[in-house]
Each structure stands twice: as structure tokens, then as C-alpha cells.
N, C-alpha and C positions, 0 to 999 in steps of 0.2 A: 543479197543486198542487206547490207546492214540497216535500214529501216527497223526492220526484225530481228535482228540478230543483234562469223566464218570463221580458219587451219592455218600449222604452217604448209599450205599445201606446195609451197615452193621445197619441203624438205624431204619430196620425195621423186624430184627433177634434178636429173645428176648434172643440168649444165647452167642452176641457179646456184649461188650463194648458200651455204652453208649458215645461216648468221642466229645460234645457239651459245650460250652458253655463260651462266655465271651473273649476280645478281645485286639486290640493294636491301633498305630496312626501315629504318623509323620515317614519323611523319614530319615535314613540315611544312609549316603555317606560316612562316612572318620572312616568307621572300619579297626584294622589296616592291615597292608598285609607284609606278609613273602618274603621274597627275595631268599629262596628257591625253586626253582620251581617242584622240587619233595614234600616237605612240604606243598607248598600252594597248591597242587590238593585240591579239595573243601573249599578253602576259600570263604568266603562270600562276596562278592563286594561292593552290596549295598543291603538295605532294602525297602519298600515299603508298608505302608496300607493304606486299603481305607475303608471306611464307613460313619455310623450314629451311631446315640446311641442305634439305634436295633440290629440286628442280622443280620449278612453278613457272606457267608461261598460261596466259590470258590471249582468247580466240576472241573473243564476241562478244560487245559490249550493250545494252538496252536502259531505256528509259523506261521508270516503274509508274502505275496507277498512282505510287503513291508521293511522287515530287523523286522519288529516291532512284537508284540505279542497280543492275544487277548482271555480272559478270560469272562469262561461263570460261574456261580453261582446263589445264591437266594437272595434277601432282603427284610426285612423288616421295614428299616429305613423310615422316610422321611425328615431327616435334614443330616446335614453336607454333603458327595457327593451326597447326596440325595435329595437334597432341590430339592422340586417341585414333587416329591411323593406323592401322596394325600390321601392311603390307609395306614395303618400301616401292611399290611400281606404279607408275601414273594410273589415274584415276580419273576422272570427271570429276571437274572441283568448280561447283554452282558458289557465289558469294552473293550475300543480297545489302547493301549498303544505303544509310539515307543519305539525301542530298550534302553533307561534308564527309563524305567516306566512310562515315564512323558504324566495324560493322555491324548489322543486326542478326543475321544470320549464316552461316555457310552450310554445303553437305557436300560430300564426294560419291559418288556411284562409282560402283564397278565391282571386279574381283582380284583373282590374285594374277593377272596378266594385263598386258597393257591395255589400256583403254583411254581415248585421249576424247575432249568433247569441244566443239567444233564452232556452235551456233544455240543460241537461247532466246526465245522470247515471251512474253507473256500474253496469257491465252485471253479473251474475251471475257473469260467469269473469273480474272485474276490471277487464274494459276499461273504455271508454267512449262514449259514444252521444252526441250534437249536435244542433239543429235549430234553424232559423232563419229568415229570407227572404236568397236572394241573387240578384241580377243576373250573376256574372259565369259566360260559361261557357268560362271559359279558367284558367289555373294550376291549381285542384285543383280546378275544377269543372269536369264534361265536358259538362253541357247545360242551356241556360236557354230557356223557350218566352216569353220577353218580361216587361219590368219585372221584378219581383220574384216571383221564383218559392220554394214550401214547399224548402230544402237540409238532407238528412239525409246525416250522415257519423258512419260506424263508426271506433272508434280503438282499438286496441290497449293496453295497461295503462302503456306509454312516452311516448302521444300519436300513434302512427302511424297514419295512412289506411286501414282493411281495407277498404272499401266508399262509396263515396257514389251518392245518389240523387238527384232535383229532380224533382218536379211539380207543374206550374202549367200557366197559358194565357196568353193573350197581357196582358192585365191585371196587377195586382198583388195575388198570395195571398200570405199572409204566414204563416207556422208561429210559436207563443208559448207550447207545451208541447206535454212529452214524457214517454213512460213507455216501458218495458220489461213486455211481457206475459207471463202465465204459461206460452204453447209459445215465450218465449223472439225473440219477434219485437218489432215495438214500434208504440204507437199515437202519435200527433201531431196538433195539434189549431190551430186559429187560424180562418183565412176564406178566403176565392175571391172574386175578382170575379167574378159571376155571368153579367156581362152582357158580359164579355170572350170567358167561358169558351161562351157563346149562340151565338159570333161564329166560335167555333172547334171545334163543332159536339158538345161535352160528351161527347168523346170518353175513355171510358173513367171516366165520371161518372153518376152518378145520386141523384136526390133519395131516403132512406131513409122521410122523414116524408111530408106531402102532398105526391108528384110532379107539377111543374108546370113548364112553361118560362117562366110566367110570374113567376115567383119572382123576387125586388129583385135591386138593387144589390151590395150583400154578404150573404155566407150562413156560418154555423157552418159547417165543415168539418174533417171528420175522418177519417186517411189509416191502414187499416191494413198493415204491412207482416211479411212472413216472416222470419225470422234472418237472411236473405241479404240483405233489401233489398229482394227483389221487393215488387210490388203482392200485396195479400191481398183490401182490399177499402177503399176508398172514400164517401162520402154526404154529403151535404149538407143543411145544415135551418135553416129559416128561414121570411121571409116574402117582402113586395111593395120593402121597404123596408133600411135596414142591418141588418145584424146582426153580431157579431165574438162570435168564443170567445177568450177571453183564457187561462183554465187548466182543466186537466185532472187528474180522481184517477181512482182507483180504488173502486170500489164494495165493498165487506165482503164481500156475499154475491153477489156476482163481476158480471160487466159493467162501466161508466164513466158518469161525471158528465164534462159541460163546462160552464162560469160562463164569461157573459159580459157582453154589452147587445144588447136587441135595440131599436129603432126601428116593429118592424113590429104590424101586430093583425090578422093574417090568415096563412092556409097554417097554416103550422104551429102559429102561437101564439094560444092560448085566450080569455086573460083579460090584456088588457095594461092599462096601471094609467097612463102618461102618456106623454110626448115621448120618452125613453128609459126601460127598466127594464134591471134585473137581470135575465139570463133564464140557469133553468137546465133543462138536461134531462140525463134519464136511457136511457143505450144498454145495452142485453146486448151478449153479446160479439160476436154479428153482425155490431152495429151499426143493428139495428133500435130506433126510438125507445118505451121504456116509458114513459113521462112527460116533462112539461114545463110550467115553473112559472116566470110574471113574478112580481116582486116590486117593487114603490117604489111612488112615489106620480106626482104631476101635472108633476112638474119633474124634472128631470135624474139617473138613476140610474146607473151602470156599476159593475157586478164586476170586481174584478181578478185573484179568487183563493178557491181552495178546498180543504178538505180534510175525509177523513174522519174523525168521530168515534167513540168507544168503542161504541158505542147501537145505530150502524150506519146515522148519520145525517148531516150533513155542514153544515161551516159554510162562509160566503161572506160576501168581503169585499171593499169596495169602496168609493168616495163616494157621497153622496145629496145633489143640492140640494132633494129634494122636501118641503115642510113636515108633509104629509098623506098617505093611503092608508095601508100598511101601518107606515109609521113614526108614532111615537107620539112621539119629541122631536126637533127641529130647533134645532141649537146657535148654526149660522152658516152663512157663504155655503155653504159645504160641509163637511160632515162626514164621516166614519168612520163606515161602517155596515156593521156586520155583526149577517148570520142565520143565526137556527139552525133546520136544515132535519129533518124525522123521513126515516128511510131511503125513504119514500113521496113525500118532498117536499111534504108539511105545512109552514107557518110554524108553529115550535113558541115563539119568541122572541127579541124583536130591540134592538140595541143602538145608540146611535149615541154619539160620541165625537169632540169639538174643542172649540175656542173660537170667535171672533169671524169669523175669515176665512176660508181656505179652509185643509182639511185631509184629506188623502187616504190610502188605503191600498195598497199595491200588493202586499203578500203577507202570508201565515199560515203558521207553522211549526210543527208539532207537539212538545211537550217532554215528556218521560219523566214528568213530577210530575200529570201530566194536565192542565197550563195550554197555553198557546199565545201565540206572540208575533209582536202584529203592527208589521208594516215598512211605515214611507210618508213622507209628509214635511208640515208644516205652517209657514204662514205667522203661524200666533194669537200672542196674547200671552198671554191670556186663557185660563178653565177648566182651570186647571193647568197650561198650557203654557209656555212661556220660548221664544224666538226668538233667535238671535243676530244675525241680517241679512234680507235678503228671504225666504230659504225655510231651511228645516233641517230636516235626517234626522231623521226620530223614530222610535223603538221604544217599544211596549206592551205589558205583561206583564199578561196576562188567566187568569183562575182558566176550570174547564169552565164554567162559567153566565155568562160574557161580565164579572165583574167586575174592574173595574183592580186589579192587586197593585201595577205602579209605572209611570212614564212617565219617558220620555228623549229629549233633543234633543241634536242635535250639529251643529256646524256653523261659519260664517263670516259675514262681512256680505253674499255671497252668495246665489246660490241653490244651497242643496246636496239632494239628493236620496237616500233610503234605498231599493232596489227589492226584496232578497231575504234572508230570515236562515235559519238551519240551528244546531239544537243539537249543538257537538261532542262528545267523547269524556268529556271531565272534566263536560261538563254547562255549562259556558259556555255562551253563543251567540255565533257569528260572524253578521255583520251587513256586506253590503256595498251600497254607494252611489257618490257623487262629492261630491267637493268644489271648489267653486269657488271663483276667482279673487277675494281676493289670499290666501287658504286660512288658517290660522291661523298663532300663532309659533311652534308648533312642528312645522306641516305649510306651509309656504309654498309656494303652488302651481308644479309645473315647466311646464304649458302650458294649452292650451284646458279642457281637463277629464281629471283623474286618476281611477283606479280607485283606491275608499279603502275597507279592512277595517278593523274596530272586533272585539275583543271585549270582549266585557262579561258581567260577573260574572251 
């Protein structure tokens, strides 16, 4: 849930969209502005990017104690904001920004292998909290158990190091959300390779739903840990086949939700509905599983993101190529779907949202007025959409019963990408993505792909 905070976790699903690559550069301030105030709902205020001439791409976006915002991502630059970077391979690239973008501080974590950071938020005495997948276990990582290991690192309210942790197995587990818990410790959520973890005897691991060793490929997996850091407690849930957690909330009446896809219709999951679903399930604070609930139909479904509602019930969002099942309209190749779930995890009602080609979601942000606004990016021209090149960032401003108040794209003749938004202080929303190569005329890109802030009215 971005409340808190999440990946491209779609870029490691070989039958999403590929959509990487190439970026933008200066600020600008004096786009025009409508003097309607029913018209200008999502206008663009200002712009913002940041980079090198490598590759920069922003996961998780948060609202700061201090009116200001603060942006977690990967890079792989080592010049332009980068300068003094000494490795050219992504990193954890933390940015701390006040309320007009201007920055005040950045740090990158990692070593000399990949390391990409996921979800950030900030902790209760200020600081800040990280999670991600990383490989390396050298510079500020002290141990990696092979490929891509879950890296949580504690920071100080300046950016400083108090703590980091890694675990994984020999395989590639990946962390793509993060919370801070009520004793003050924090839960992390993503997948395991199951069959790595088989290999290296699940030590310190256990299934919390149906315990099997027979259990798939990938599993939901979720890490609980103490204030210090320590292990609190661990589990896994799934089935025969993939499964991945993409986001993590908090439940009202206390416990956790994780959204994601599962592949599997056995072990843990009930009632699966096609090739992938939505799957969501409901833990106490154990970690014991109280429920779990597929959602799509006979074709292609994945979650990216969720969040609680006022009711005490929770919406999930994500694409659906499925025509049928729980979906009642199918726009295009892929659409925007999002459900609304009762605190039981009932289908209480569902929405779908695009035009002709493919159009995706990757997050939901909660806003004071009781709307919600979701983040992703779409290729259409069509159902109210505009394009400006092969992909573009889109935002949607939805009322509580899933209807559209406005829609926006942003973008190049590229492929540009929206992943996370956060309402600020004044009530804007900041909104961040990437912009690709040749970027606009007033953002013309410095290198592979820039980190680019938008807000908007």
C-alpha cells in the first residue's frame, strides 16, 4: 500500500509489458494553468527530474513530517545528481525533497551489484525505513545468501544507516512493500523462491497457510521484524505453482492484507478463477492466514496495489486481460481493474478503466476528500485517453464508488511510466515515474531513464 511507501514488479512476469527505458531533465515551473477550477482538477503545476546519464527509475513515493516528500528508487548513474557514485550498477537511490521538489538531500545504499529499493517510509521518531531486493554483500550490505536477496535498512531522519538486514536463500526473493508496525517493528512483503529456499533446507522458514514442501515455484512471503531488525517471525503462502505479493496495508481492525497474483488452485488457494488472478489474503498480526480470496476471470489478472478503506474494507488494483468471471466490462487488451473488497473480503464491486490497448495500474493513493488516485501508464488513444508516443504516465482521480472525477497523461514519444502518487500537505498530489528518451521541450532527457516528479493540482 502506498499509504507507506512499492517495484517494477511487473519486470519480472514474462507475459507483462516490458515498459523500461530512457528518460528527461530540467525543471519546469510556468506550465500554463486554467482559471477554471472544475477544469484545472489535475493540472500539472510543476515538473521535476532527476538523474545521470544511466538509468534512474523511482518505486515509492511518501509524504514527510515535514510538509516535504521523499522518494525511494534504483540508479545506476554516477554523474549529474549522481556525482560521486563510484560503481555504475543500480543502487537504492533514497531522495528527500521539500514541498516544490527542490532537493534537500539524497543517499544510494548498496554495493557493487545490483540492488534496486522498492518501498520507503517514514518511521514514527522521524527516521526512515527501506526495502528492496539486493545482490550485493559488500559496501553497506554485510550479507547476501545468493541472487537477490529481501535488504531492509534503517535510516536516521538525515539518511544515515542505524541498521540493515537481508534475507533470502540461494534463489531470487524479492521485498515490494513495507510498513512500520504498531510495537514499532516492521512487516515486508514480496515472494521467495520456494524451490531455492527447498535446496537450502527452509531454514528459519515455515508455511503459515497449508504447510507443504510441496509448495510451487514462487510463494507470497512475508518477514516480520523487531525495532532492532531482528527476525520476529516469517511465513509463506501459496500454492503448486507462481505466486508474488506485490503490496502490503494495514488492516482497520488490526492484522494485514497482501495483493498480488497467484498462478496456483491448490494449497492455499480456494477458488481460482483463470491462468493468473488477483489474489488477496488476510493475516493477524501473527501472521496466521484468516482468509484468502482470487479475483479475475479466465485470462491474465495481477494486483499491484492496495489500500484500506473508511468501511474497513479495501480496494485492489491492478490490470486484467480477462473478458469474464468477476469482471463485467473488458475495454481492451488490458485494462485498469480495480475491487472493492468488504473487510471479510467479499466482491462488493468492481470497476474496469482504459481504452483500446494496453493500460495498466501500479498504485492507489488515499486523499483526504475521500477519493483516491490511481497511478500507471497507458498506451490507448481511445475512452478518454490521449497518448503522446508509445506509453505515458497516467493518473486518475476516482470518487469512493470507483467513479472517474478526471484523467491525465503525461508524457513523450516514448515510453514513459507512472509507478507511485502521495497527496501532499496543500492537498496536491505528487506523482512520480520516468520519462523517456528524447523527453519533452521542456524536459529533454539527460540519459537512459530519469526520475520525473509531477504535481498536480
Amino acid at each position: 500500500m502506498k499509504i507507506f511507501k512499492k517495484l517494477s514488479r511487473a519486470s519480472l512476469i514474462p507475459f507483462v509489458l516490458v515498459l523500461l527505458l530512457v528518460s528527461c531533465s530540467d525543471d519546469q515551473d510556468d506550465l500554463p494553468q486554467n482559471p477554471d477550477p472544475v477544469a484545472a482538477s489535475g493540472t500539472i503545476e510543476w515538473t521535476r527530474s532527476f538523474g545521470g546519464s544511466g538509468a534512474e527509475s523511482p518505486r515509492s513515493i511518501i509524504a514527510t513530517m515535514d510538509g516535504g516528500v521523499a522518494i525511494l528508487g534504483f540508479t545506476e548513474s554516477t554523474d549529474g545528481d549522481l556525482a560521486g557514485k563510484t560503481t555504475a550498477v543500480n543502487d537504492y537511490w533514497l531522495l528527500k525533497l521539500d514541498a516544490e521538489g527542490q532537493m534537500q538531500w539524497q543517499r544510494t545504499l548498496g554495493g557493487s551489484k545490483d540492488d534496486r529499493g522498492q518501498a520507503v517510509i517514514q518511521t514514527r521518531d522521524g527516521g526512515y525505513a527501506v526495502s528492496g531486493y539486493a545482490m550485493s554483500d559488500d559496501g553497506d550490505g554485510s550479507a547476501n545468501n545468493g541472487f537477490h536477496d529481501n535488504w531492509v535498512v534503517r535510516l536516521d531522519g538525515g539518511g544515515n544507516i542505524l541498521w540493515e538486514r537481508s534475507f533470502g536463500f540461494s534463489g531470487h526473493d524479492h521485498s515490494y512493500d513495507l510498513l512500520q508496525t504498531e510495537d514499532d517493528g516492521f512487516l515486508f512483503a514480496g515472494f521467495m523462491d520456494l524451490s531455492a529456499a527447498r535446496v537450502d533446507g527452509f531454514e528459519g522458514l515455515s508455511a503459515k497457510g497449508n504447510a507443504s514442501s510441496q509448495h510451487g515455484v514462487g510463494e507470497f512471503w512475508c518477514t516480520k521484524l523487531f525495532a532492532d531488525g531482528s527476525l520476529d517471525w516469517q511465513f509463506y503462502f501459496g500454492g503448486s505453482n507462481n505466486d508474488r505479493a506485490h503490496a502490503l496495508a494495514p488492516a482497520r481492525d488490526g492484522g494485514f492484507v497482501l495483493a498480488g497474483f497467484s498462478e496456483s488452485d491448490d494449497f492455499d488457494i480456494s477458488a481460482a478463477r483463470g491462468s493468473y488472478d488477483f489474489w488477496v489474503i488476510r493475516l493477524a498480526e501473527d501472521g496466521a492466514m484468516v482468509w484468502e480470496r482470487s479475483l479475475g476471470g479466465s485470462g491474465i489478472d495481477i494486483a499491484s496495489d492496495i489500500t484500506p478503506t473508511a468501511d474497513g474494507g479495501f480496494l485492489v488494483v491492478g490490470n486484467s486481460f480477462s473478458p469474464d468471471g468477476d469482471r463485467t466490462e473488458a475495454l481492451g487488451e488490458s485494462d485498469i481493474w480495480l475491487v472493492k473488497l468488504s473487510a471479510q473480503g467479499q466482491l462488493e464491486w468492481e470497476r474496469s478503466y482504459g481504452g483500446e490497448v494496453f493500460d495498466t495500474a501500479e498504485g492507489i493513493a488515499p486523499l483526504s476528500d475521500g477519493g483516491y488516485l490511481i497511478s500507471g501508464n497507458s498506451r490507448s488513444t481511445t475512452g478518454g485517453f490521449s497518448n503522446s508516443g508509445e506509453n505515458d504516465m497516467l493518473f486518475i482521480k476516482i470518487d469512493a464508488q470507483g467513479d472517474v472525477l478526471w484523467e491525465r497523461s503525461f508524457g513523450s514519444t516514448g515510453i514513459d511510466q507512472a509507478f507511485d502518487a502521495v497527496e501532499g500537505a496543500d492537498g496536491s498530489v505528487y506523482i512520480v515515474g520516468e520519462l523517456a528518451a528524447p523527453g519533452t521541450p521542456e524536459l529533454p532527457s539527460r540519459g537512459a531513464t530519469d526520475l520525473i516528479l509531477l504535481k498536480v493540482r
